[in-house]
Backbone as JSON Lines, residues from 0, in Angstrom:
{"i":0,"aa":"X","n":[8.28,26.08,41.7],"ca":[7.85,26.11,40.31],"c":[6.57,26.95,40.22]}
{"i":1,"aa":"X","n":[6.73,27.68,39.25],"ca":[5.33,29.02,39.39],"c":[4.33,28.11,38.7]}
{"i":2,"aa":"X","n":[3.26,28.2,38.28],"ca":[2.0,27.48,37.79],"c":[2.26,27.76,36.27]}
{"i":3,"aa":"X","n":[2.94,29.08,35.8],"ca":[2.92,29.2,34.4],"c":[4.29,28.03,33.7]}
{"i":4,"aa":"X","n":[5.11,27.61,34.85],"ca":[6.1,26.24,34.39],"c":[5.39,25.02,34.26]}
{"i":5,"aa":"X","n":[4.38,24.71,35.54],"ca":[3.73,23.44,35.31],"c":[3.0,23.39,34.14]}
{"i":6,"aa":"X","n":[1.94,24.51,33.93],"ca":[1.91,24.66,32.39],"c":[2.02,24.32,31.44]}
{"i":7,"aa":"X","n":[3.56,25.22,31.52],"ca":[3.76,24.7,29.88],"c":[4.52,23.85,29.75]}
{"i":8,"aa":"X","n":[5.02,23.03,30.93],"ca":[5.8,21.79,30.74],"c":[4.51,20.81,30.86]}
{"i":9,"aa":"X","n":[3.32,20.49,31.24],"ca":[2.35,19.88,30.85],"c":[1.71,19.73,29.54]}
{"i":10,"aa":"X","n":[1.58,21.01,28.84],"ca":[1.3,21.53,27.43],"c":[2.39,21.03,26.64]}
{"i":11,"aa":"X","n":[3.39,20.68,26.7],"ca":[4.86,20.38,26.48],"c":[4.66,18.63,26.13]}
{"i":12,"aa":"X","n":[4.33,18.29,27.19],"ca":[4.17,16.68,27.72],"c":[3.29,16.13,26.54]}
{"i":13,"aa":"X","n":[2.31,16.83,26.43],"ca":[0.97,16.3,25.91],"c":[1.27,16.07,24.5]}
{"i":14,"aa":"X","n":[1.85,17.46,24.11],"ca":[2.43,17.84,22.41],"c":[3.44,16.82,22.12]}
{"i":15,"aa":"X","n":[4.44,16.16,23.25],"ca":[5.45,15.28,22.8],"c":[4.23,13.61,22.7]}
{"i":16,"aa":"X","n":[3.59,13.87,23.38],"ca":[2.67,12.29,23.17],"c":[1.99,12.2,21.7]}
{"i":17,"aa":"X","n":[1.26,13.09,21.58],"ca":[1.18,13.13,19.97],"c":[1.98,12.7,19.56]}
{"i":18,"aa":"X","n":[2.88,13.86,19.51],"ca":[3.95,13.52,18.22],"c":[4.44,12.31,18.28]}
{"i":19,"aa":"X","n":[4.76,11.6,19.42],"ca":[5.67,9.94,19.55],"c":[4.91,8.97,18.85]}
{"i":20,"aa":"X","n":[2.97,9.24,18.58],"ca":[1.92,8.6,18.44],"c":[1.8,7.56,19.42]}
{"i":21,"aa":"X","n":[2.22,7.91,20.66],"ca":[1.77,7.24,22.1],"c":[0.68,7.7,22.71]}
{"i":22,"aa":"X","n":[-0.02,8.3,21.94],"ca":[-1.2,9.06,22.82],"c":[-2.08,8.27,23.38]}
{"i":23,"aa":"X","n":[-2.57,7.52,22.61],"ca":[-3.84,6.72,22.71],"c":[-3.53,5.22,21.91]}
{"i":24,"aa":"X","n":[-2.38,4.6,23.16],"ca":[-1.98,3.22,22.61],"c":[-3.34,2.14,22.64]}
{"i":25,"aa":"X","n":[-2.85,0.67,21.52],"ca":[-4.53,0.37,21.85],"c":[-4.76,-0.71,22.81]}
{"i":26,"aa":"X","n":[-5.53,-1.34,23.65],"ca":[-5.76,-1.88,24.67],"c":[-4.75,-3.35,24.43]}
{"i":27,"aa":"X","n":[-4.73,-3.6,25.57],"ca":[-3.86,-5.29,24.7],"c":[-4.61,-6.51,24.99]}
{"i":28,"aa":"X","n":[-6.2,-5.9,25.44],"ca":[-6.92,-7.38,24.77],"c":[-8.21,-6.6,24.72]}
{"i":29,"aa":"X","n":[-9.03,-7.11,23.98],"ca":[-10.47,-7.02,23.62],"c":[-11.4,-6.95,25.23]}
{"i":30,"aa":"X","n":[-12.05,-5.36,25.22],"ca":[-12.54,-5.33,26.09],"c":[-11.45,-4.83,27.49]}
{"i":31,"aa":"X","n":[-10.48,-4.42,27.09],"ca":[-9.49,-3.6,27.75],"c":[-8.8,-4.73,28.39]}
{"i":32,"aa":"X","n":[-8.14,-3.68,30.1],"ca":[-7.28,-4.41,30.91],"c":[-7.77,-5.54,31.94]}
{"i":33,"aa":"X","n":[-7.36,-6.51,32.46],"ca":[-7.42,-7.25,32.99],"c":[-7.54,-6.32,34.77]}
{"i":34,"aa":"X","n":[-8.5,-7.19,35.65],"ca":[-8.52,-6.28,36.99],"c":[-7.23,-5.95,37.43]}
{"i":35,"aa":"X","n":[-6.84,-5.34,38.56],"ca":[-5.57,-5.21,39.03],"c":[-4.31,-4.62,38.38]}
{"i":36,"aa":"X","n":[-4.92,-3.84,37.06],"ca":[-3.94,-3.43,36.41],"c":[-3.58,-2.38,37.21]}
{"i":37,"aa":"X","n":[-2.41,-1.92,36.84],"ca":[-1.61,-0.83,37.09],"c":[-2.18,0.46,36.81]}
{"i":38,"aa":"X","n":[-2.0,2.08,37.0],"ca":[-2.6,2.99,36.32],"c":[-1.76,3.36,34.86]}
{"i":39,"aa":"X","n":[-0.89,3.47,34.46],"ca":[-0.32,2.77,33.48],"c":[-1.27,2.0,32.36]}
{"i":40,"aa":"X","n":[-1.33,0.73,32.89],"ca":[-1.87,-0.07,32.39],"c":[-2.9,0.16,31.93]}
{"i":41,"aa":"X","n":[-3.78,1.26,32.64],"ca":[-5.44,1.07,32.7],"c":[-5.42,2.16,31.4]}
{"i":42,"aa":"X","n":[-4.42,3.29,31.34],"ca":[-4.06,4.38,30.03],"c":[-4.25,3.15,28.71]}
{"i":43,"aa":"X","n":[-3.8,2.09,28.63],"ca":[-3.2,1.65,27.79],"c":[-4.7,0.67,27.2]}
{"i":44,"aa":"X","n":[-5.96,0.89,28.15],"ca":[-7.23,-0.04,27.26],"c":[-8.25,0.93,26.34]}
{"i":45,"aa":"X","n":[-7.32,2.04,26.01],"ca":[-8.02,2.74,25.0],"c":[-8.76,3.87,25.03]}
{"i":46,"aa":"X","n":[-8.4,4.49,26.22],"ca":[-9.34,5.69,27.03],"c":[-9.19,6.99,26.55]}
{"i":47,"aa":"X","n":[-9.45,7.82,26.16],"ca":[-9.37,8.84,25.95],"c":[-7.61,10.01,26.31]}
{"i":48,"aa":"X","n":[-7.31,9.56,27.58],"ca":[-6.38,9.95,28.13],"c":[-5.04,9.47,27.65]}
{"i":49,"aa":"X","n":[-3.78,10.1,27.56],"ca":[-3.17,9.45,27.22],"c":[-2.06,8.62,28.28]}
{"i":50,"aa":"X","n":[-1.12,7.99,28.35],"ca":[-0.64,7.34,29.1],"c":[0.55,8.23,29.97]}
{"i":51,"aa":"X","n":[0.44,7.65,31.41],"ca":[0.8,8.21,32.44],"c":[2.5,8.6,31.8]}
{"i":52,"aa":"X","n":[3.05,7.55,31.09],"ca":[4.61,7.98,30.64],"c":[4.55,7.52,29.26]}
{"i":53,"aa":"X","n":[5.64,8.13,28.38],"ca":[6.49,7.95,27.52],"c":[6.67,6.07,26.94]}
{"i":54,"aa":"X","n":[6.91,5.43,28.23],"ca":[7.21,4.16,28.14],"c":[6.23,3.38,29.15]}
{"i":55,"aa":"X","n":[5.91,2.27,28.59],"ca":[4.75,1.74,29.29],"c":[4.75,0.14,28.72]}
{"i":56,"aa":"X","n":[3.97,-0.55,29.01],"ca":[3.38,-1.95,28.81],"c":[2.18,-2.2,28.05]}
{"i":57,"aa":"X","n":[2.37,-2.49,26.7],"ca":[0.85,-2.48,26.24],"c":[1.11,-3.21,24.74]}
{"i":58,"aa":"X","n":[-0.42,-3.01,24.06],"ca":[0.29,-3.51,22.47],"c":[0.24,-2.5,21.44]}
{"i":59,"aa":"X","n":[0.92,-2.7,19.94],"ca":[0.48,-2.24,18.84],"c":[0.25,-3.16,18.13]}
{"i":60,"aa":"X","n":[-0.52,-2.76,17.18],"ca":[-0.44,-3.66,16.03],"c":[0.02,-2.43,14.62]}
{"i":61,"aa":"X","n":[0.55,-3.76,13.56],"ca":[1.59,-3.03,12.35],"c":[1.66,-4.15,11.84]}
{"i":62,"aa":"X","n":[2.62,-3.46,11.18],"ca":[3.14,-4.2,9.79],"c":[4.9,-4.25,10.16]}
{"i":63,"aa":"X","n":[5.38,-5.64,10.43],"ca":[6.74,-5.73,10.36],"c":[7.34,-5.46,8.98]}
{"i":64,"aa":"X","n":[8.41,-4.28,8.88],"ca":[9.36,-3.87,8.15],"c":[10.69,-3.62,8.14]}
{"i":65,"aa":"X","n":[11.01,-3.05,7.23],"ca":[12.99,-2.52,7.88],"c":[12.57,-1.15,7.92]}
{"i":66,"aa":"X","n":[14.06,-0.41,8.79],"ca":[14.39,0.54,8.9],"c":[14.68,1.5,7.58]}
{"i":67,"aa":"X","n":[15.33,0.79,6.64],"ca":[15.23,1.35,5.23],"c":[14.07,1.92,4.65]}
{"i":68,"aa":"X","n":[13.34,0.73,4.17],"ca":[12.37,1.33,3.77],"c":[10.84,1.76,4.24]}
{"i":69,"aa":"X","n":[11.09,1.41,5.65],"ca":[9.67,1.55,6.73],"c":[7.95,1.57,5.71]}
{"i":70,"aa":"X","n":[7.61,2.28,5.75],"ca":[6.09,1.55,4.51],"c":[6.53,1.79,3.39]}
{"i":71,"aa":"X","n":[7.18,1.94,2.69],"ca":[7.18,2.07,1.47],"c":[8.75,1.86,0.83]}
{"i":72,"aa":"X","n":[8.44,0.34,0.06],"ca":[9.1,-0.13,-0.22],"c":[9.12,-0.02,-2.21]}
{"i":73,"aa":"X","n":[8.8,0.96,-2.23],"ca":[8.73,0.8,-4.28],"c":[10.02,1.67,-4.64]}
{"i":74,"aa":"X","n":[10.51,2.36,-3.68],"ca":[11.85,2.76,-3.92],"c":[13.31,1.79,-4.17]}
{"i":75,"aa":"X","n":[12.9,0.14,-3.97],"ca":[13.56,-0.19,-3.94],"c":[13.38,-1.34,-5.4]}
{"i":76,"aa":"X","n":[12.61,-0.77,-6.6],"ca":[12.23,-1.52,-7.55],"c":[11.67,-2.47,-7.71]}
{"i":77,"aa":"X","n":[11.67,-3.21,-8.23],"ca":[11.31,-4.43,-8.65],"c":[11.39,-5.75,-7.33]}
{"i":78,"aa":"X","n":[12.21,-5.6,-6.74],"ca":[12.63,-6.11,-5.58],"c":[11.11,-6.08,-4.28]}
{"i":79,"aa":"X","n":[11.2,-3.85,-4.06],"ca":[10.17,-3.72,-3.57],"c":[8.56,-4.57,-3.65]}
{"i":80,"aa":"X","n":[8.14,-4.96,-4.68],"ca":[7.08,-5.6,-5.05],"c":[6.54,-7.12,-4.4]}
{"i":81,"aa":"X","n":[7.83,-7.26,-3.45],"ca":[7.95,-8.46,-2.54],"c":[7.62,-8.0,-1.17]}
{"i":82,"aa":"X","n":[7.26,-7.53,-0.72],"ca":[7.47,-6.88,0.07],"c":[8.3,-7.55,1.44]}
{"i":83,"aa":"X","n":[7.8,-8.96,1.52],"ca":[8.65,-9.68,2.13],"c":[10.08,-9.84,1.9]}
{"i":84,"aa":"X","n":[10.34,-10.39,0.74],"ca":[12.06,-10.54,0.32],"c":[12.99,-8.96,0.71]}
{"i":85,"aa":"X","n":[11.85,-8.11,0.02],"ca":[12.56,-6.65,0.52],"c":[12.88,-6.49,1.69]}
{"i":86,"aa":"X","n":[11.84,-6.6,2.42],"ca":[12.57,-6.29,4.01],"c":[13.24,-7.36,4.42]}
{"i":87,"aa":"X","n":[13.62,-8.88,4.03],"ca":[14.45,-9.78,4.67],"c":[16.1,-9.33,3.95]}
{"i":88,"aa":"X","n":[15.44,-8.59,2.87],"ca":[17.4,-8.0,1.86],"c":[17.69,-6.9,2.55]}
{"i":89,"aa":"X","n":[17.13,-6.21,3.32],"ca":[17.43,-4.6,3.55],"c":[18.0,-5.4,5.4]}
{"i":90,"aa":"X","n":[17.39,-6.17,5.47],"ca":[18.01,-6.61,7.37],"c":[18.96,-7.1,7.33]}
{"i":91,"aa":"X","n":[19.46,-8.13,5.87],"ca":[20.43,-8.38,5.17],"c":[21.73,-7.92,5.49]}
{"i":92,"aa":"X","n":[21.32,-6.5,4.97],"ca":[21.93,-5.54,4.51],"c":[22.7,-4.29,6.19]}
{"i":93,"aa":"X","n":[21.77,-4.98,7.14],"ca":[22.46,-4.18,8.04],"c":[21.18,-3.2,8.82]}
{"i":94,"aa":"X","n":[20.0,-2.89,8.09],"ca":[18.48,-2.34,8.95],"c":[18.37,-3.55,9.58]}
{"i":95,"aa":"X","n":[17.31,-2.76,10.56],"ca":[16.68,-3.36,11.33],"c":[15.19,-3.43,11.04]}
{"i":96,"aa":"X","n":[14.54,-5.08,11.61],"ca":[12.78,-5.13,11.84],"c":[12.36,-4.19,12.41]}
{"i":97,"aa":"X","n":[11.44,-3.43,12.19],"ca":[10.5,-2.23,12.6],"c":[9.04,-3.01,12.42]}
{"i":98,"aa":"X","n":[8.31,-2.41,13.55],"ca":[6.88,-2.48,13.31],"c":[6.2,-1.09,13.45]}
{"i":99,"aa":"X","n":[5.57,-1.28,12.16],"ca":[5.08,0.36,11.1],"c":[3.87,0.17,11.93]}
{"i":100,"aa":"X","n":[3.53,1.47,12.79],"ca":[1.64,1.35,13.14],"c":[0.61,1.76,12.02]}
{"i":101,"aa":"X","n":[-0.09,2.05,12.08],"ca":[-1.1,2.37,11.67],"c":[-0.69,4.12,10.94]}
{"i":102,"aa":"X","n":[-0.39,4.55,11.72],"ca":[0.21,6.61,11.13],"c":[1.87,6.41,10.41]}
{"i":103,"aa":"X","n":[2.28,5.31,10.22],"ca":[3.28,5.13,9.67],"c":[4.52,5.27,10.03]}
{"i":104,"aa":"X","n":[4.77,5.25,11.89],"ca":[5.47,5.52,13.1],"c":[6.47,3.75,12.56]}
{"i":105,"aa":"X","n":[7.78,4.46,12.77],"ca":[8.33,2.64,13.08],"c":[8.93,2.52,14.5]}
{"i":106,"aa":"X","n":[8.71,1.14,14.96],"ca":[9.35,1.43,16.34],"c":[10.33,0.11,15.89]}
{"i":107,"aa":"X","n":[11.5,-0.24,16.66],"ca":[12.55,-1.04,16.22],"c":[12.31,-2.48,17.29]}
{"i":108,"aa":"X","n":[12.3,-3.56,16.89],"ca":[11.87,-4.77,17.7],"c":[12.97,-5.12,18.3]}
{"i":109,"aa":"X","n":[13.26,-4.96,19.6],"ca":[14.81,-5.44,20.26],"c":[15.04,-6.77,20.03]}
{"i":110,"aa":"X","n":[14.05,-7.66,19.12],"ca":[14.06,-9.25,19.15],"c":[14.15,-9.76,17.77]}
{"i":111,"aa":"X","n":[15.27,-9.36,16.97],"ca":[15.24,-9.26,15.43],"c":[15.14,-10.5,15.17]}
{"i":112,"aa":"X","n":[15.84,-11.46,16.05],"ca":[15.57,-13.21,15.41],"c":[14.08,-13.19,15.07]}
{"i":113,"aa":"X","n":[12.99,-13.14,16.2],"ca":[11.95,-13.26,16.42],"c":[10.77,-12.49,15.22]}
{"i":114,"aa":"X","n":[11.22,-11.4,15.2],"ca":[10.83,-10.5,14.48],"c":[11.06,-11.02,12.78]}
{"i":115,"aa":"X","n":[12.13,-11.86,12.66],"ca":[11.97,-12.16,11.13],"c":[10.96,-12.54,10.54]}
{"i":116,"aa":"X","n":[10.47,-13.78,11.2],"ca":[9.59,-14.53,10.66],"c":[8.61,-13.96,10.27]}
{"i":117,"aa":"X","n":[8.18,-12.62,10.77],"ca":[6.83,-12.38,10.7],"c":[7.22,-11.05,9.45]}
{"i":118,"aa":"X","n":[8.4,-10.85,8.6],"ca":[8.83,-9.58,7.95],"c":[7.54,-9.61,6.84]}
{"i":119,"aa":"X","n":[7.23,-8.88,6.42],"ca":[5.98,-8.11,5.96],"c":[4.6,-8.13,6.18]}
{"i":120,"aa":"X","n":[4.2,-9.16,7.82],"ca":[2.75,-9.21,7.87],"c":[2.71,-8.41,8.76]}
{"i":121,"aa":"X","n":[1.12,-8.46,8.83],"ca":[0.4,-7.51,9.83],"c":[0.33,-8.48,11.19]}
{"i":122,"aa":"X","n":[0.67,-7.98,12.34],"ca":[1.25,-8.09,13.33],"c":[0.83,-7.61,14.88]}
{"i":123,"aa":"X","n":[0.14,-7.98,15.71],"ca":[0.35,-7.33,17.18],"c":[1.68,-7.6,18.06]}
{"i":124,"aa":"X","n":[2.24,-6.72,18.66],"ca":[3.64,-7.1,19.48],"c":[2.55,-6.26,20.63]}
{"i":125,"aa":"X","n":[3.28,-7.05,21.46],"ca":[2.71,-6.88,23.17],"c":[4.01,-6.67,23.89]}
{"i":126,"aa":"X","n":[4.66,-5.84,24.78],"ca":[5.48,-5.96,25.24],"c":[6.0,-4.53,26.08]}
{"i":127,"aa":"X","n":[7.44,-4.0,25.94],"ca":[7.65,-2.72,26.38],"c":[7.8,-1.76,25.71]}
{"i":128,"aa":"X","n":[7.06,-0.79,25.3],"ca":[6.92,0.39,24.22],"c":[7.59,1.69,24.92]}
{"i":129,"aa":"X","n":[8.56,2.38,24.03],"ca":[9.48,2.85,24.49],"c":[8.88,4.02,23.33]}
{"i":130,"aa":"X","n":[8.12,4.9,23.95],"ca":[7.68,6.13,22.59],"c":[9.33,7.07,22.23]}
{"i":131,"aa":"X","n":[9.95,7.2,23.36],"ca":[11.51,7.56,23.35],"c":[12.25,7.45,22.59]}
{"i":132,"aa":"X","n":[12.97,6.15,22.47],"ca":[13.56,5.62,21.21],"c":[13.13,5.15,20.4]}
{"i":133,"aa":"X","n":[11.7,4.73,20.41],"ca":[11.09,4.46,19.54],"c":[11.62,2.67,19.31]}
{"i":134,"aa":"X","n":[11.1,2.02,20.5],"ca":[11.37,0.69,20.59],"c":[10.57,-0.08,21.21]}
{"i":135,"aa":"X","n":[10.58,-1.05,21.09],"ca":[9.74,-2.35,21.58],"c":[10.45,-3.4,21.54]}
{"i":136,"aa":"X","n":[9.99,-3.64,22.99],"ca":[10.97,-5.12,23.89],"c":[10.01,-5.82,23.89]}
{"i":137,"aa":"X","n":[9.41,-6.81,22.94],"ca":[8.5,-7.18,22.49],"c":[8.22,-8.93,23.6]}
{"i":138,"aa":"X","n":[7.26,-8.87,24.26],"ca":[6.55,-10.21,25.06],"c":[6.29,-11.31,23.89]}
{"i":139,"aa":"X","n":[5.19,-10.84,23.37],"ca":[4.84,-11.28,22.11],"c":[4.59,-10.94,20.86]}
{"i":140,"aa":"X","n":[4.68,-11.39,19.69],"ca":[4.2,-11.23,18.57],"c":[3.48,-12.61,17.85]}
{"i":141,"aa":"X","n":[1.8,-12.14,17.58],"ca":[1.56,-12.7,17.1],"c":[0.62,-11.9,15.82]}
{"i":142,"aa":"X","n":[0.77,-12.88,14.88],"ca":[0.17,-12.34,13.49],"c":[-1.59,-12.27,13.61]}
{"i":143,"aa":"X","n":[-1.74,-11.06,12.55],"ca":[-3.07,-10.84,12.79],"c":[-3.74,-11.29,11.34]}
């Protein structure tokens, strides 16, 4: 591999972390990682750097929603104005729980039972973040 491949498949790497908004996931406790973390892990207490992969162990926090209407739910009228009932009619309906971050990214909760309860609050899930498919195999969720 010549140096101008490592390059721009590095330059490549970096531009896809942005865009996934995995760049700079946020720590998953106050005051970062616990000793003995992983290097992985240690990406994931808020450092400047972004994380060693795509998929990793860490938290977000959001707003549980559906796939329909991900933040913005006034498209769906009068209804929308619930914001809760909305997203429990649209999962209803066949979407899925998403948790919306902060840039308005949804990632899909592989734990939809779990994930109901909490449909329109603000939310940390701790678990396996998949910037890829844009999923989370969620450890925990607890409300913020």
């Amino acid at each position: 591999m010549t140096n101008w491949t490592v390059r721009t498949s590095t330059t490549f790497l970096v531009g896809l972390f942005v865009l996934c908004g995995c760049s700079q996931p946020e720590p998953s406790e106050p005051g970062g990682s616990s000793a003995g973390s992983s290097a992985t892990e240690s990406a994931v207490t808020g450092s400047s750097k972004p994380p060693a992969t795509l998929v990793y162990d860490g938290t977000m926090s959001g707003v549980v929603g559906d796939s329909m209407c991900g933040k913005d739910h006034m498209m769906m009228g009068d209804v929308g104005k619930d914001v809760v009932k909305c997203t429990i009619d649209c999962v209803k309906e066949g979407y899925k729980y998403v948790l919306i971050n902060a840039k308005g990214e949804s990632f899909v909760l592989a734990d939809q039972k779990a994930a109901e309860e909490y449909a329109g609050k603000s939310v940390s899930v701790s678990g396996h973040i998949n910037c890829i498919s844009k999923t989370i195999d969620a450890k925990s969720i607890k409300a913020e």
